[in-house]
C-alpha positions in Angstrom: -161.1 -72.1 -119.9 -158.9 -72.6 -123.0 -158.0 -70.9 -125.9 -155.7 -72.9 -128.0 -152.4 -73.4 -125.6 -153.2 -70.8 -123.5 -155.3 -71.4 -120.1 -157.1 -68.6 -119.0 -158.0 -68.8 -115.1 -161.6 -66.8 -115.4 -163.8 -66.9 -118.5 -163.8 -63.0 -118.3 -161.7 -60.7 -120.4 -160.8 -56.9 -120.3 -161.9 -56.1 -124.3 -159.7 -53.7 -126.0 -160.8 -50.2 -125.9 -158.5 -47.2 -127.8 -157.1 -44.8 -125.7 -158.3 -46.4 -122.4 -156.9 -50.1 -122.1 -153.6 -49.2 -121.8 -150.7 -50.4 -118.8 -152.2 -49.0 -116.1 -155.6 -49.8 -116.4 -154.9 -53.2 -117.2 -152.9 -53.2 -113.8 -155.8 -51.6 -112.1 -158.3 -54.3 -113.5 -155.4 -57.1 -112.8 -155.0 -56.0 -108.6 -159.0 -56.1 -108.4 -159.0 -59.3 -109.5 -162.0 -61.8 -111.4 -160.4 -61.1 -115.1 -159.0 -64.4 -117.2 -157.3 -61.6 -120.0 -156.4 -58.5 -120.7 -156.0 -57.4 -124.3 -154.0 -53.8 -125.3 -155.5 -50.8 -127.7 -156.0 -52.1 -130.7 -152.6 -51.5 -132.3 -151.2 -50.8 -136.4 -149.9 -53.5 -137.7 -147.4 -51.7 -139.5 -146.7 -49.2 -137.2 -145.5 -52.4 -135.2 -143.2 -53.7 -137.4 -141.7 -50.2 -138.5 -140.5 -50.2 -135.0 -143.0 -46.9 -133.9 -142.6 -45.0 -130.5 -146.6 -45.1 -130.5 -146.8 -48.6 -131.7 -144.3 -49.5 -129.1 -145.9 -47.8 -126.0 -149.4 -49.0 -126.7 -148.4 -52.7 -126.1 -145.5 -51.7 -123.1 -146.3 -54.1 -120.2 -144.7 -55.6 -117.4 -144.9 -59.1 -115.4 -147.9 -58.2 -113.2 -149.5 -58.0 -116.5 -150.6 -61.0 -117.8 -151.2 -63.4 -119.6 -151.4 -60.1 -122.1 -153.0 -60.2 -125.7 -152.4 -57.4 -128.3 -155.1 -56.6 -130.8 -153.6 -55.8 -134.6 -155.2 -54.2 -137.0 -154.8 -54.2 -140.8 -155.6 -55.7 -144.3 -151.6 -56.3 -145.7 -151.2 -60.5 -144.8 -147.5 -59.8 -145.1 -147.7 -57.2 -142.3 -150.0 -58.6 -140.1 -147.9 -62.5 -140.1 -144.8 -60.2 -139.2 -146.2 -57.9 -136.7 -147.6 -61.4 -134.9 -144.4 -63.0 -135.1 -142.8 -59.9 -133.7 -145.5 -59.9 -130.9 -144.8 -63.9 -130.2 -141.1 -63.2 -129.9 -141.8 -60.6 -127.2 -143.6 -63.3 -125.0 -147.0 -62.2 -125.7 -149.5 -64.6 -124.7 -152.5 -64.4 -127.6 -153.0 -61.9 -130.7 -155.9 -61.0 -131.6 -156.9 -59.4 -134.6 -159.5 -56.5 -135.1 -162.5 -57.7 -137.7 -165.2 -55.3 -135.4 -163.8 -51.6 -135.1 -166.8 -49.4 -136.8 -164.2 -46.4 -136.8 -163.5 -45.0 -140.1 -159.4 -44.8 -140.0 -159.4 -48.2 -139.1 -162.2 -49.3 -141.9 -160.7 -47.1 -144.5 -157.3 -49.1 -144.9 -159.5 -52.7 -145.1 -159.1 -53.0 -141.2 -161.8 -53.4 -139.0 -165.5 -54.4 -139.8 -164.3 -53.9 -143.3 -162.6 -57.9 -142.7 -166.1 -58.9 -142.0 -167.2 -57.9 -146.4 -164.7 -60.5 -147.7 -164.5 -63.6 -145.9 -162.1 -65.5 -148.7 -159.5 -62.9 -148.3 -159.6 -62.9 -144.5 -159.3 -66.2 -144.4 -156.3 -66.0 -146.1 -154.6 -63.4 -144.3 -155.4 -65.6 -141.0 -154.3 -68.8 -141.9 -151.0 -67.0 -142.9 -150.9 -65.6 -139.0 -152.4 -68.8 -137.7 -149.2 -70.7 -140.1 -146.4 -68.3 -138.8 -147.0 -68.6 -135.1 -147.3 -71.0 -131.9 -149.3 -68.8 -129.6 -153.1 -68.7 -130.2 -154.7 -66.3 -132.7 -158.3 -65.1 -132.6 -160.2 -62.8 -133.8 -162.8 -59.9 -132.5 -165.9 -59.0 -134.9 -169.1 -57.7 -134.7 -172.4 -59.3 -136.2 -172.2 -57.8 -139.5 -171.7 -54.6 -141.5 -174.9 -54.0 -141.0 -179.0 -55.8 -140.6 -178.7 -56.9 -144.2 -175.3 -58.4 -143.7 -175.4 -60.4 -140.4 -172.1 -62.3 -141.9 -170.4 -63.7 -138.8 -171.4 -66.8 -138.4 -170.1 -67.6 -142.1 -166.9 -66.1 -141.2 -166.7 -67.5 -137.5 -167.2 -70.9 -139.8 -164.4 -69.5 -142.0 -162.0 -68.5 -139.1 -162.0 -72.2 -137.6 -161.2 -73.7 -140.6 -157.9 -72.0 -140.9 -157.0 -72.5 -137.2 -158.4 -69.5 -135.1 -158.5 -70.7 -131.8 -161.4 -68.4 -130.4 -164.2 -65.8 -131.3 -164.9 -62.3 -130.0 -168.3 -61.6 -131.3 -169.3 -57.8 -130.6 -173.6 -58.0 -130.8 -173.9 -55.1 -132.9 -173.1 -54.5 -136.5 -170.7 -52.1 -137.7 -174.0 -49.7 -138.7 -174.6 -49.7 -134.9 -172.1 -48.2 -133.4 -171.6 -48.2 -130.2 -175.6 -47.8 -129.7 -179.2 -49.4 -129.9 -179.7 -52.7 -128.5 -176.9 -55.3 -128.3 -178.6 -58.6 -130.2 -178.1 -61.7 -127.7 -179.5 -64.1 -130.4 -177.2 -63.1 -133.1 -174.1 -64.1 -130.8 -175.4 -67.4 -130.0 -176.0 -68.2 -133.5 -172.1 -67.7 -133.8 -171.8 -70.1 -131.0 -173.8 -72.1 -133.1 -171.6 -71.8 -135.8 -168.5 -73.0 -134.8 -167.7 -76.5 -134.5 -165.1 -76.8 -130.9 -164.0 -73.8 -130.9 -165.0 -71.1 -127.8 -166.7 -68.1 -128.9 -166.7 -65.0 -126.4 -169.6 -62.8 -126.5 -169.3 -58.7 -126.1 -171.3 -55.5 -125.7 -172.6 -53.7 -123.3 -172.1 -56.1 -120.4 -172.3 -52.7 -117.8 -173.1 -55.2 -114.8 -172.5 -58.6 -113.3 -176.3 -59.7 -114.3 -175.7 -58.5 -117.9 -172.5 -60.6 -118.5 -175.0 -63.6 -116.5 -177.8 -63.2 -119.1 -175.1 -63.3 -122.2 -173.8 -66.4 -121.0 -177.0 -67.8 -119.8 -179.0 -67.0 -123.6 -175.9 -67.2 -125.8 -174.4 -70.2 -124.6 -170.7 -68.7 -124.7 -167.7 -69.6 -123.2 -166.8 -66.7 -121.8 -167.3 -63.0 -122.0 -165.5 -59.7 -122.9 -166.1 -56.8 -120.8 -165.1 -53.1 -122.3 -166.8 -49.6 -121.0 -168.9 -51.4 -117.8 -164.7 -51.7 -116.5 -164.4 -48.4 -116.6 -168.2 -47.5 -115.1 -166.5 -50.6 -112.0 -163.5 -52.2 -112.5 -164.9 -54.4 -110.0 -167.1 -55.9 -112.5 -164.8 -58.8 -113.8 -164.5 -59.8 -109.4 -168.5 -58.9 -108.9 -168.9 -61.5 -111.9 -166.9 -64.1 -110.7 -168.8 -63.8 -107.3 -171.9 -64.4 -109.3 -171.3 -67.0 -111.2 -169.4 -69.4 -108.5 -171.5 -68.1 -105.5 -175.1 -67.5 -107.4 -175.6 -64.3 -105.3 -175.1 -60.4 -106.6 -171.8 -58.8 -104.5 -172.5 -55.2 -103.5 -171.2 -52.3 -105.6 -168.2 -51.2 -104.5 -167.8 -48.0 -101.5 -167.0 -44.6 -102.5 -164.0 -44.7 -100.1 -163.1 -48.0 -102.1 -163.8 -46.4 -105.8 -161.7 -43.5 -104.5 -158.6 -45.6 -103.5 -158.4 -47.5 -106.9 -159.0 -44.0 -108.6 -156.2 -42.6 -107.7 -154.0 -45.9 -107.6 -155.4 -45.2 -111.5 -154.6 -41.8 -111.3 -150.7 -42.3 -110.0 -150.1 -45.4 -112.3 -151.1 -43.4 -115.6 -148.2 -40.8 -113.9 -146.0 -43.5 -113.6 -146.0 -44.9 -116.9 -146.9 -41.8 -118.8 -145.0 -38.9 -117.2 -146.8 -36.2 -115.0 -147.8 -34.0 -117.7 -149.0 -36.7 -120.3 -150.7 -39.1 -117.9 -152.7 -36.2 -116.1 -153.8 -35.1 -119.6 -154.5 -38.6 -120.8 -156.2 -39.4 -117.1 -159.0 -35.9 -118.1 -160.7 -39.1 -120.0 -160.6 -41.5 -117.2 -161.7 -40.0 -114.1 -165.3 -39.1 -114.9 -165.8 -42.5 -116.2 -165.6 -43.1 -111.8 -167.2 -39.9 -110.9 -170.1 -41.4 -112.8 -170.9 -43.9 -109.7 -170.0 -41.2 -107.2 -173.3 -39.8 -106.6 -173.5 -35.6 -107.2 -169.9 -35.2 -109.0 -170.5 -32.0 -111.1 -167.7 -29.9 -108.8 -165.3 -32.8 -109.4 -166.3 -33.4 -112.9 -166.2 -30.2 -114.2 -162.9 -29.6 -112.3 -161.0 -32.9 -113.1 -160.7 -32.7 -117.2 -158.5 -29.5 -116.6 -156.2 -31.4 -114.2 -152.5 -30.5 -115.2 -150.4 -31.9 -112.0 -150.3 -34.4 -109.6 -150.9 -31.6 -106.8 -153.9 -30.5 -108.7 -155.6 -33.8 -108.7 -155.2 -34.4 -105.0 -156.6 -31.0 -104.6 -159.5 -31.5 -106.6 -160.1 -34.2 -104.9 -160.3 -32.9 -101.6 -162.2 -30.2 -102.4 -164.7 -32.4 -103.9 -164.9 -34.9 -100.7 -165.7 -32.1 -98.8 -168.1 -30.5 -101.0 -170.0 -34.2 -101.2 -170.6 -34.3 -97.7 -173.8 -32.2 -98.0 -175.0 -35.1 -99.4 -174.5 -37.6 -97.1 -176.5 -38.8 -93.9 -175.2 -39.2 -90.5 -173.1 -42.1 -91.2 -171.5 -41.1 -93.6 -173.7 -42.5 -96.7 -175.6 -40.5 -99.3 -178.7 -39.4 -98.4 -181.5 -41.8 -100.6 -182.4 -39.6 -103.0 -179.1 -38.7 -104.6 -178.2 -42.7 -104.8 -177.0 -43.7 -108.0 -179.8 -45.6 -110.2 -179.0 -49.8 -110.9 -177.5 -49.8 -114.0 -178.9 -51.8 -117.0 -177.5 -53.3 -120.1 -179.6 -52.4 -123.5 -180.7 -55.9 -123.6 -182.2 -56.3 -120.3 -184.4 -53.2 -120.4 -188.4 -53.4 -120.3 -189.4 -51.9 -124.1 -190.1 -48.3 -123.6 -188.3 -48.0 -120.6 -187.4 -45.1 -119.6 -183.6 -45.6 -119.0 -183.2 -46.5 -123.1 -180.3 -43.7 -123.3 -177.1 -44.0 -121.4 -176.2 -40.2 -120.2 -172.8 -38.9 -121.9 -169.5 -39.1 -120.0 -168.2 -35.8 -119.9 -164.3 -35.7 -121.0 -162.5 -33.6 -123.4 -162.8 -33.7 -127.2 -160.3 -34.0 -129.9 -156.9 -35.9 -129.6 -154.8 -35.7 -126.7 -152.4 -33.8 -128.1 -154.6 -30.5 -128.1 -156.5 -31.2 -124.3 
């Protein structure tokens, strides 16, 4: 598909999530295979422009990475056109700009969902990006700010007419959260909305049926995949399968979801340092362990890990602890398998499965783990 200049091989996309979609995970995602685009943390725009360290390191890449967007946000329209022109001079491929973050640092400074309250001066502030820059600008948002304020279709409608070459539409409103039901019917009416441009739909796409059923009952061009990456970053492959081949791939081996765990695991050391990658890798790791089967040992043990020794310990400990859960070949037994996961909007009402179990990692900013 395409999304102004830019041709993207898959119409599947890595969305941006903070603190997670950094360099090595995009690399991760990238040596699976099946995803079209990878887009950074969402990233200040002034920060940028002021030359930060932070700034800086959240949109560090390299040439296996791409084609590479970075996600700005901010409410200044002076700031926001430099930081772009800034990002376009660095060869990034696409900027996107953040209209759905619920969080309330982000909200606070006019960033955000806050975009999504005043379409006239969003407007502005994108044409002025769209006006300074050749590479394509679009823009993630969710439905609205909340039930009584399902405003993106108006600005989607908005957006195009100053030049935005594509839509991220998020199918929750900024009241939501990340929870309750992701509404399929409010991103197609943003498809409906626009008049050529492509409109990407978003939330809660955990398996390669779920990202299906959005494109099947939305009618989007393509869709953006953020925590079901991290459940299998096999998704955006499994997807691709799918749709070209009409038949569901198998989940991925725990021998398989090991090896690209720690390729994870000695990427975020890479980039990051020993000491700062295994702190910043305590979030990561049980996002895998959740498909493992029985993971409490490694679980528990893994959000404490300090060294690159101490992983691979942990690690073996834990494969050997698992294996009194496994039959004779080597599989686990039948009834520790791990359940089919299943997007909000493709449960029966009532199910039983309505709440998605907490990922244990550590609280509070990195700095104090």
């Amino acid at each position: 598909m395409r999304i102004g200049s830019l041709t993207i091989p898959t119409p599947l996309f890595l969305s941006p999530l903070a603190g997670y979609t950094n360099l090595p995970f995009r690399l991760v995602v990238r040596e699976v295979g099946g995803v079209g685009l990878c887009t950074t943390d969402l990233v200040n725009a002034r920060s940028l422009i002021e030359k930060n360290p932070k700034a800086f390191k959240l949109i560090e890449t390299n040439t296996a990475d791409t084609p590479l967007a970075v996600q700005l946000f901010g409410s200044v329209p002076e700031e926001m056109r430099d930081a772009a022109q800034f990002l376009e001079s660095q060869g990034v491929a696409s900027v996107d700009i953040n209209m759905g973050c619920p969080v309330k640092k982000v909200v606070k400074i006019g960033g955000g969902s806050a975009m999504m309250t005043e379409l006239d001066k969003t407007s502005a502030l994108v044409r002025g990006m769209v006006n300074a820059v050749k590479i394509p600008i679009t823009a993630k948002m969710r439905l609205g700010w909340d039930d009584n304020n399902l405003t993106a279709p108006d600005l989607a409608r908005a957006l195009e007419d100053v030049g935005v070459a594509a839509i991220f539409v998020h199918g929750r409103t900024r009241e939501q959260g990340f929870g309750g039901t992701v509404n399929l019917s409010g991103i197609r009416k943003v498809v409906e909305a626009v008049k050529s441009i492509p409109v990407i739909g978003n939330g809660d796409v955990i398996t390669p049926q779920a990202a299906k059923m959005m494109f099947d009952q939305t009618g989007c061009a393509g869709v953006s995949i953020g925590r079901g990456a991290f459940y299998d970053p096999w998704i955006f492959k499994r997807t691709n399968h799918l749709l070209v081949n009409k038949e569901v791939s198998p989940e991925p081996s725990f021998t398989e979801r090991v090896r690209v765990m720690c390729r994870h695991f000695n990427l975020m050391v890479e980039v990051f340092g020993e000491d700062l990658g295994c702190r910043m890798f305590r979030k990561v790791a049980p996002w895998y362990a959740k498909r493992f089967g029985p993971a409490n040992l490694f679980s528990k043990q893994v959000v404490q890990v300090s060294t690159s020794a101490q992983f691979a310990e942990i690690l073996q400990n834990y494969i050997h602890w698992r294996q009194q859960f496994l039959d004779e070949q080597g599989e686990l037994l039948t009834r520790f398998a791990m359940p089919e996961m299943v997007a909000s909007f493709m449960r029966e009402p009532d199910s039983a499965s309505t709440t998605r179990s907490q990922i244990p990692v550590p609280r509070g900013p990195v700095e104090v783990w």
